[in-house]
N, C-alpha and C positions, 0 to 999 in steps of 0.2 A: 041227334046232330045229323046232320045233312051232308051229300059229299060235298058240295064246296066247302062248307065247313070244315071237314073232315081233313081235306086237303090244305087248307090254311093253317090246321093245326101244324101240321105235318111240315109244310113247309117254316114253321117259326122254331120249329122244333129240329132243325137241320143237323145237327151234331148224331142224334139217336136214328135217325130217319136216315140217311149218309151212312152209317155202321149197321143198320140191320138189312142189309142185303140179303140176309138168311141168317137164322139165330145162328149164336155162337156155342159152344161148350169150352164153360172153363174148368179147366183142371185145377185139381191143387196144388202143382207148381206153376199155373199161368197166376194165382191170385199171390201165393208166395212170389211171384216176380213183382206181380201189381204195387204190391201195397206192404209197408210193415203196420203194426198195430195202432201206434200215432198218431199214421196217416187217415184213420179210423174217427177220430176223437172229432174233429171239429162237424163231417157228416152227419153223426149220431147226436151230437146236440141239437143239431136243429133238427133232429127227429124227435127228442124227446119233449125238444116247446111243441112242437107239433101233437103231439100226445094229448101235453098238459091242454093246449087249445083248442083240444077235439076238433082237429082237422083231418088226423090221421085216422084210416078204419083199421080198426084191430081185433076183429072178434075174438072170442074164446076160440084157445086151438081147442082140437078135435084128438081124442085118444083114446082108441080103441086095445083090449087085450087080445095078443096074439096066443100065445100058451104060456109056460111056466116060466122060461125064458128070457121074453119081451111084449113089449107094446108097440102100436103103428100109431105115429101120432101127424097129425096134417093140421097145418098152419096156413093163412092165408089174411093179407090184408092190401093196404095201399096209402102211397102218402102224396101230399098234393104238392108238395115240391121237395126233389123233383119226379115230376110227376108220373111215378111209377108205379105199378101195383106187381102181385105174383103172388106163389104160394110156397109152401117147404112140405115136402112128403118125409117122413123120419120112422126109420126104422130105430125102437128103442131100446137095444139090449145093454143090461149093466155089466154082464157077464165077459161081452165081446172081447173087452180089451187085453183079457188073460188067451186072447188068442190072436195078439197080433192086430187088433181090429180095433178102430174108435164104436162107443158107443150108440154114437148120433151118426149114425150112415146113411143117406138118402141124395136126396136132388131139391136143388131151390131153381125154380121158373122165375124171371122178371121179363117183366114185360113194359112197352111204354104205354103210357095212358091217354098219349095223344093221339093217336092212330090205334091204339088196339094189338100193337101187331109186338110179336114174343122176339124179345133180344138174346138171352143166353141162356143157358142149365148150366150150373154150378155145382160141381162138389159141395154138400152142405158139409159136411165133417168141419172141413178146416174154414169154411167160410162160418159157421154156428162160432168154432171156437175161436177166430182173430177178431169175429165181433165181440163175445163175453168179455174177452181180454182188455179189447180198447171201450168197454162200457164201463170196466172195473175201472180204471187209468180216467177217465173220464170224472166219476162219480168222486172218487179220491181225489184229484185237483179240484173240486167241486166243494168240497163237504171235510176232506180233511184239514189238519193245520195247515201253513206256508213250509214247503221244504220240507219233508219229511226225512228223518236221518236214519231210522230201523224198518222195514216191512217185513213181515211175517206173512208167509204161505201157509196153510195149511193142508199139507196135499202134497200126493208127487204124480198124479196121476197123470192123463192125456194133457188138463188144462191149465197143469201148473206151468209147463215150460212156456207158454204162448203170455201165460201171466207174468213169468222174471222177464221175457224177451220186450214184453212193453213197462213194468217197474226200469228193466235199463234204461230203457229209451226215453222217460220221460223225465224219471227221478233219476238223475245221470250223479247225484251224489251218495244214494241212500245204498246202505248196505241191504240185504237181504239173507232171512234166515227163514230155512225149510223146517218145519217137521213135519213128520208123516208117520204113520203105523206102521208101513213098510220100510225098516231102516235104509236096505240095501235098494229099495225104488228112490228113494230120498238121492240116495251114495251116486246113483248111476245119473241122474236127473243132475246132478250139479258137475258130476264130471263130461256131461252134453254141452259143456258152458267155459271150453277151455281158455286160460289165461285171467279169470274173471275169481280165483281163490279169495282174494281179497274182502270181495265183496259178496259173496255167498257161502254160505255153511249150514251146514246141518246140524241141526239142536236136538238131540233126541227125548225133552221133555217139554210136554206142552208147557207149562207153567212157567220155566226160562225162557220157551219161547216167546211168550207172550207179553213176558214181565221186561218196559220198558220202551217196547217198541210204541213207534208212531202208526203206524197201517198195520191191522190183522185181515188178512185177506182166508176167506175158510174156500178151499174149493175141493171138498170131498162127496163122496156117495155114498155118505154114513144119511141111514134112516132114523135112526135116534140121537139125540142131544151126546155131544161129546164136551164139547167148547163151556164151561159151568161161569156162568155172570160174574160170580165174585172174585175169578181172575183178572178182571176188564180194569185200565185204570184211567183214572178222567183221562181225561183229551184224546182218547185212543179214536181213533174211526176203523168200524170193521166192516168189511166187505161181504156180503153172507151169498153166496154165489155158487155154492156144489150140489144144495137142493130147492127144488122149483116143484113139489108137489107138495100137495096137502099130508101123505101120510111120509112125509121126510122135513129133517129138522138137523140143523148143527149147534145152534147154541140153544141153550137149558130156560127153561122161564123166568128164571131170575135176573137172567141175561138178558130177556127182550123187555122186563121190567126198566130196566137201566137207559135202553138205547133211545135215543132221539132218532126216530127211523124214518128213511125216504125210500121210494119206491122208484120202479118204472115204469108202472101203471097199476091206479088203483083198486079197477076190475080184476087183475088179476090177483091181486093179494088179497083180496075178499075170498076168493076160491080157492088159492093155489099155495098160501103161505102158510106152511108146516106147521112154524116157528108162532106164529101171531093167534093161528089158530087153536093152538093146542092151551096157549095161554089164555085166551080169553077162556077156556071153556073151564079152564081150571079154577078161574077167580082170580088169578095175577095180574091179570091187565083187566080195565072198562072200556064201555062204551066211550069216553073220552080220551083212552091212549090217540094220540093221532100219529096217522100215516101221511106223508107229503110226498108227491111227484116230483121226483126229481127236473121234471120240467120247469116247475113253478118255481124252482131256484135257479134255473138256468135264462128263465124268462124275467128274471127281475124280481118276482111276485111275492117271495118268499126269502128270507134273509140266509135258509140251510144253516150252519153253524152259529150259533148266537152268544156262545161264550168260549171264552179258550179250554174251560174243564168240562165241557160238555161231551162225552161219548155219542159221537155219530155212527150212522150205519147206515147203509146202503142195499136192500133185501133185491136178490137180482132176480126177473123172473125169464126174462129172455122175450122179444116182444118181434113178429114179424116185420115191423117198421123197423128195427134193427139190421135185421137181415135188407131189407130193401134197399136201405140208406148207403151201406157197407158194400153190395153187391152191385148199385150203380157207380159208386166211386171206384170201384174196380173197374167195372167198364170200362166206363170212362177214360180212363188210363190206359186200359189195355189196346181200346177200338176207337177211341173220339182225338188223340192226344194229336195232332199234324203238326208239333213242333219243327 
């Protein structure tokens, strides 16, 4: 491209071009001022037809072993509208958070694509987790019943409370029931949610949990299958959202036998889905289990839920076009808005 070119982008592009006068850094209470999780949902759809239409770049992220500890893992893509690219630097420790500390700590760079030129560094922490949260919230209006009246979390950890703060917000009827391994993470995680008894409670057995709800949302950082299939009952839609590697899994192979399963991206869960992989290698699934993008049901292409007794599921892998979509609407907001 040519600088007049260069320059005409720039000028059509007035809003990003106007606010980067010098990158910005946002913090984690400028994005918690930005945006609640909801505000997330309609951005990340049109990231995910973007996926399904291979428009968006999304290479394989990069993860490297640090020591016993963690992983450095670096992410990087771009999507064409609107049209931004960047990367995510991630410091991977599991361990962290027994010290006060989110596991995913690093920096996300966005940049605009029509000039070239770098608009913010972001706290990745809470911006990784208000996107996980509003791709869950997303994928369930998506894929589950109409109205859901029970959800279940699985989990009390960093990403559970970012997940009831968007179940409120979306599902303003549905109750919600915690459990977790950790009774007293569970206990403290619902008392963060004052006024709200009503509709939150802690079940300390998975199998009650489970039994009757509409949304099972799993968001733990258990490595091996906890969640066993033949608790699943038609119409449930589950959320599989705590592990995104190959050598971690939350629900058992009997369970992925069961699921009508959609993705965020294909690529990725060819490499990276615990659950899928350990089943096929086992002989419980084939070559013809199919996996769908959840794009191709956002795009029209695909019908997602086809019966009312159908168990849906949603396998999350976490996709840099997520981060991009969520961290320009932040922006946005934060530096474009001249109400």
């Amino acid at each position: 491209m040519n600088e007049e070119s260069l320059k005409l982008h720039a000028d059509n592009h007035h809003p990003l071009s106007e606010a980067n006068s010098r990158p910005k850094f946002v913090s984690t209470d400028d994005i918690k001022q930005a945006v609640k999780v909801s505000d997330l949902i309609s951005p990340l759809e049109k990231a995910m037809v973007a996926v399904s239409e291979k428009t968006a770049t999304i290479p394989i992220r990069q993860v490297m072993p640090i020591n016993d500890l963690g992983k450095f893992g670096v992410m990087y893509g771009a999507l064409p509208e609107p049209p931004v690219h960047g990367a995510k630097l991630l410091s991977l420790f599991p361990g962290a958070p027994a010290l006060g500390l989110s596991s995913h700590q690093g920096s996300f760079a966005l940049f605009d694509s029509n000039t070239g030129s770098p608009l913010a560094t972001f706290d990745a922490d809470v911006l990784t987790a208000i996107r996980t949260a509003a791709m869950t919230m997303l994928s369930t209006k998506t894929l589950a019943r109409p109205t859901p009246q029970i959800i279940t979390i699985c989990g009390a950890g960093e990403q559970a409370e970012w997940h009831v703060k968007g179940f409120f917000e979306v599902f303003d009827q549905a109750k919600i029931r915690i459990w977790a391994r950790n009774g007293e993470r569970a206990r403290k995680l619902i008392a963060s949610f004052p006024g709200q008894a009503e509709r939150l409670e802690f079940i300390p057995t998975l199998e009650t949990a489970i039994k009757g709800a509409d949304v099972v949302t799993t968001l733990t950082s258990s490595t091996t299958a906890f969640l066993p299939g033949d608790l699943l009952e038609p119409g449930q839609h589950v959320n599989l959202v705590g592990a995104s590697r190959a050598d971690a899994r939350e629900i058992d192979n009997a369970g992925v036998a069961r699921l009508n399963l959609f993705t965020d991206a294909l690529a990725s869960s060819k490499i990276e889905s615990g659950e899928v992989i350990d089943a096929r290698q086992n002989g419980i699934i084939g070559p013809d289990y199919e996996i769908v993008e959840i794009g191709e049901v956002l795009a029209g292409r695909h019908p997602g839920r086809a019966f009312e007794s159908q168990i849906t599921a949603y396998k999350s892998h976490g996709l840099i076009v997520q981060d991009l979509a969520a961290a320009h609407e932040i922006f946005q907001r934060l530096f474009c808005n001249h109400g």
